[in-house]
N, C-alpha and C positions, 0 to 999 in steps of 0.2 A: 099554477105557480110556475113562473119560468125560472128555465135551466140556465147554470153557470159554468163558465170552462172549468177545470180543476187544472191547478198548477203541477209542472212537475216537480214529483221529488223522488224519481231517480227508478230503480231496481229493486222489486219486493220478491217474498217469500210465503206460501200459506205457512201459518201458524199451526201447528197440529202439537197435538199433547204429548207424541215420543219422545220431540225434542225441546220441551218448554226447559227440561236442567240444564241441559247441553249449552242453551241459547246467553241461556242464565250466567252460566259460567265461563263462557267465551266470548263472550257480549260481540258477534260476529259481524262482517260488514255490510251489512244490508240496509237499506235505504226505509224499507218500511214493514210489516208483515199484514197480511191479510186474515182476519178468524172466520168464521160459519157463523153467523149470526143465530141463530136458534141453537147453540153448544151452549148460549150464553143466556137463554131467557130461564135461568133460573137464580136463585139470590144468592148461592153464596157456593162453596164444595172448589174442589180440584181448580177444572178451567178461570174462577177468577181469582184464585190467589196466586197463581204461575201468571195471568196478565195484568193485573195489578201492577207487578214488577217490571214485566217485561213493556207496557206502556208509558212508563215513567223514564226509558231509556229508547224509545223507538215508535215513531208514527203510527196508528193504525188505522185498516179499512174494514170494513164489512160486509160481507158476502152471504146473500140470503140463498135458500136452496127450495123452499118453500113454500111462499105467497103466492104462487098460481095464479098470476095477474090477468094471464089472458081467460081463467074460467066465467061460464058465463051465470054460476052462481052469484049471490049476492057477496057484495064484498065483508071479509073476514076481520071484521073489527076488532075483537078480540087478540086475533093474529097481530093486527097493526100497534095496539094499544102493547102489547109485549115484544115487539120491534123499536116503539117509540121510546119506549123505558130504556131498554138496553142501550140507543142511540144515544141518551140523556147520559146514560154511566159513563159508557166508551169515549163519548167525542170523539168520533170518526171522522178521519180527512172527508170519505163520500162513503158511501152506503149503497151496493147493486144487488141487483137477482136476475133470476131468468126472465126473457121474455119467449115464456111457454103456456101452458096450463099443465096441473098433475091432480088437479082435483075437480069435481063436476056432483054436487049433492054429497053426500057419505059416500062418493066412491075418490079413493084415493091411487092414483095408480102407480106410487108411490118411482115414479120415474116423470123426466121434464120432457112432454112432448108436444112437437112443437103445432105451432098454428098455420088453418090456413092461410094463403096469404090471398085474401079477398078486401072488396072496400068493405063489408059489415066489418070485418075482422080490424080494419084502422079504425073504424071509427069506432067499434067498442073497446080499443086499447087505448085511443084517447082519451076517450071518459075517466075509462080506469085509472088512468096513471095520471090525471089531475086530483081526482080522488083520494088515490094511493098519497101524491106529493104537496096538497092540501093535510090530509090527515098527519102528515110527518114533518110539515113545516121546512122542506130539504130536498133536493132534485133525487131523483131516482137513477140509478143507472140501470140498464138493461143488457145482458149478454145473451147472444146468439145460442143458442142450442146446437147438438150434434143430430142428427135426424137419419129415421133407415126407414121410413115411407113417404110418401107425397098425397096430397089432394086432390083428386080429380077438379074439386069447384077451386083450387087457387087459378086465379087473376092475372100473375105477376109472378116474379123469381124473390127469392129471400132477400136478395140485397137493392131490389126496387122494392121490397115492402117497407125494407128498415129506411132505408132514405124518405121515404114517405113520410113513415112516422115521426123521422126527425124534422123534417120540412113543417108538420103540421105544429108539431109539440115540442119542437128544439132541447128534446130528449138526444141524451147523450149515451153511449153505446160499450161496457164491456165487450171489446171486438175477442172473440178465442180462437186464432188459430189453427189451434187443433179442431177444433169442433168443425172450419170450415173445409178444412184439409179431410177428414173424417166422412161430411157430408159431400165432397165434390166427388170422394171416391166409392160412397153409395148410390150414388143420384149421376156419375159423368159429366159435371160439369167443370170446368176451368179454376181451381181455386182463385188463379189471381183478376180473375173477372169479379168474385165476389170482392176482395178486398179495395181493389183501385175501383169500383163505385162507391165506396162508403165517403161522405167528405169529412176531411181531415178533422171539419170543427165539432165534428159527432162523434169523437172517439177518445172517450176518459183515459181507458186504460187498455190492457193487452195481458191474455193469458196463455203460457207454452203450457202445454203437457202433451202428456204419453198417449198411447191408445192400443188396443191387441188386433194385431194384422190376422184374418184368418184363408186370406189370400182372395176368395170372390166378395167379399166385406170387410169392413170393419168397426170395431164398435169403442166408444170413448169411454174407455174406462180408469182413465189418471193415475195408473199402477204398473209405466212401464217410465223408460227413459226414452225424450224427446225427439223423435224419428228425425232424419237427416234431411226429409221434403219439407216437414216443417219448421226445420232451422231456416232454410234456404226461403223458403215462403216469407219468413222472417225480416231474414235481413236484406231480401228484396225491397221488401215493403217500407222496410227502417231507411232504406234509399231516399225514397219519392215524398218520404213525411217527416214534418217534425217531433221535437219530442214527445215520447208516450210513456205514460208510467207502464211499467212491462213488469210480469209476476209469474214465477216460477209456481204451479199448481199440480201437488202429488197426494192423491188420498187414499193410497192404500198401498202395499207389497213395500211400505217404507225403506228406503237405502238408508245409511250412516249419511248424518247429515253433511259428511264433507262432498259426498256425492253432487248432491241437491244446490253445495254453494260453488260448486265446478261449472253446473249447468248454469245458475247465476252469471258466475264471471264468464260462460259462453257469449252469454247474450248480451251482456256488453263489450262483448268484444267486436258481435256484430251491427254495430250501431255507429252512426257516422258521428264524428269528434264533435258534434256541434250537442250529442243528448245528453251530455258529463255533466254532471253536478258534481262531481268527488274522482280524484285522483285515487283507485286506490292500488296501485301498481308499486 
């Protein structure tokens, strides 16, 4: 199945349950919100009666955390068929997950770790993810992982694997920031050497978050506020490219949600005038 650009539309937020009243009741300005796609594969309780609401007043996307795309298990039909339902309820702008593996038989290692980057390893994520985006009728996006080891048999660096795969399968890319800001300071490499390889027409969308410095590592854990390297990483990057749907991602140690729409209105602040859709000044 081939991949389509996705339009912009503008500055998101993850969706999380603290603030589904607050959102309700302030109806706040935000361009779109993003949910967990598996919060939702069940039929009915809490999370869809707070998005019911909140999707009849605001865009949504879908973010899998899950599907283990790169295992070399057989693929998870079941998995898919209760991804495809919910995709049928929601009508999501685009639909992404990792491109990791977390699962390998009944073992689940219940964390996104990443692949190596060899040619077996393209060419069995190609399969897959015609498979995956055949089965779902809808392009797949893929986001980068954070990563704190490496492969002796990889090939290649992580941002010649992802160019690969989009060269091969013009798969379009969840780029995360943080995760790459994360991995260049567990691994010593150049954050903006991964970023300025990826090309422009590979890249759906852009996720900021947090991580916990613990000075010879660090580890991604989306429960801090947005470090000042990866602001700057940021709005470098928002220089040299066009617009990107850009998403504010916090899942844990939650601040009051005026925090979270400060760091929002950060990040378009660092954006050249040309990514506006909305005045909201």
């Amino acid at each position: 199945m081939s991949n389509t650009s996705h339009p912009f539309v503008g500055f998101g937020l993850g969706l999380r349950t603290c603030y589904f009243e607050e959102i309700l009741a302030t109806q706040p300005k935000v361009d779109w919100f993003e949910i967990i796609s598996e919060n939702y594969f069940v039929d009915g309780g809490k999370p869809w009666h707070y998005l019911a609401q909140i999707k009849e007043q605001y865009p949504i996307v879908m973010h899998g955390v899950s599907m283990s795309i790169g295992s070399t298990s057989e693929v998870n039909f079941s998995y898919l068929d209760s991804l495809k339902k919910t995709i049928n309820r929601v009508e999501p702008l685009w639909v992404s997950d990792h491109l990791c593996f977390s699962s390998l038989g009944d073992f689940n290692s219940h964390d996104l770790l990443p692949m190596p980057y060899t040619e077996e390893a393209l060419s069995h994520l190609t399969e897959r993810l015609n498979i995956v985006q055949d089965y779902l009728q809808r392009p797949l996006i893929l986001e980068n992982v954070s990563s704190y080891l490496t492969y002796q048999t990889s090939q290649m660096s992580e941002w010649e694997f992802l160019s690969e795969l989009h060269n091969r399968t013009q798969c379009q890319f969840l780029l995360d920031i943080n995760n790459i800001y994360v991995s260049a300071r567990n691994h010593d490499f150049a954050p903006e050497t991964f970023l300025n390889a990826i090309p422009e027409k590979a890249i759906a969308q852009i996720h900021l978050a947090g991580h916990s410095d613990f000075g010879s590592h660090i580890i991604d854990t989306h429960d801090q506020p947005i470090c000042d390297h990866v602001w700057q990483l940021f709005k470098d990057f928002a220089k040299k490219r066009g617009p990107i749907n850009t998403m504010i991602e916090r899942d844990d140690n939650f601040p009051p949600f005026k925090e979270l729409m400060a760091e929002l209105d950060h990040a378009r602040s660092l954006v050249p005038k040309s990514w506006s859709i909305h005045d909201f000044t």
